[in-house]
Structure formats: structure tokens, C-alpha cells
C-alpha positions as CSV (number, residue, x, y, z in Angstrom):
1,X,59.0,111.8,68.0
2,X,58.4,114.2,65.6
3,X,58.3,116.7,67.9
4,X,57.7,118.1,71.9
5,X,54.1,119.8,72.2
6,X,52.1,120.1,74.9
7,X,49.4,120.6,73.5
8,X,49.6,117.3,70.8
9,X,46.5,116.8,68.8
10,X,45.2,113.3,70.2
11,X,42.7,112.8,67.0
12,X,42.3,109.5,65.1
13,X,43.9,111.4,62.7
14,X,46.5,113.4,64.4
15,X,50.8,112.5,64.4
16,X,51.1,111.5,67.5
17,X,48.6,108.4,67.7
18,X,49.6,107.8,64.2
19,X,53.6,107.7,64.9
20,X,52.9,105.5,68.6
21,X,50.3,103.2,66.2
22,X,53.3,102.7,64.3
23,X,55.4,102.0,67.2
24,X,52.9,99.1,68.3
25,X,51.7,101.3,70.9
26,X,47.8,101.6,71.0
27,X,46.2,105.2,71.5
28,X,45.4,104.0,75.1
29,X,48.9,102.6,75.8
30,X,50.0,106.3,74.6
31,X,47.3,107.6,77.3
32,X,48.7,105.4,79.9
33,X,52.4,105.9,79.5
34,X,51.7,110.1,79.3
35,X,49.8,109.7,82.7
36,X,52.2,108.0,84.1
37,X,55.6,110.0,83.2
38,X,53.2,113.2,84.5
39,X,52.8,112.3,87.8
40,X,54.8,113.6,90.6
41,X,55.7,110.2,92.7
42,X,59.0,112.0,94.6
């Protein structure tokens, strides 16, 4: 990661879509995985 924000820009043309496209990771992978790791499951 190129950096920790909490407020990433989440644009087509943004850094963080374009570094997880370059992962493999599609933009809605990326939405998935941030959903998930947000949640409070304890």
C-alpha cells in the first residue's frame, strides 16, 4: 500500500483501485474485502 487513509479516493482514476487492479484485485473485490475487515464480528 502506498499509504493508510481513511478517506482513499475510490475513482477510476484514483491509487488505491489502480495499485489493488494491479494486484488482480477488482475494484469490487477491494469493496468487499474493506467491508469485511470493518465489521465488528467479536
Amino acid at each position: 500500500m502506498l499509504e493508510i487513509n481513511t478517506q482513499p479516493g475510490m475513482t477510476a482514476t484514483s491509487l488505491t483501485p489502480e495499485q489493488a487492479a494491479f494486484c488482480g484485485i477488482s475494484g469490487e473485490e477491494l469493496v468487499n474485502h474493506l467491508l469485511e475487515i470493518a465489521q465488528c464480528d467479536e
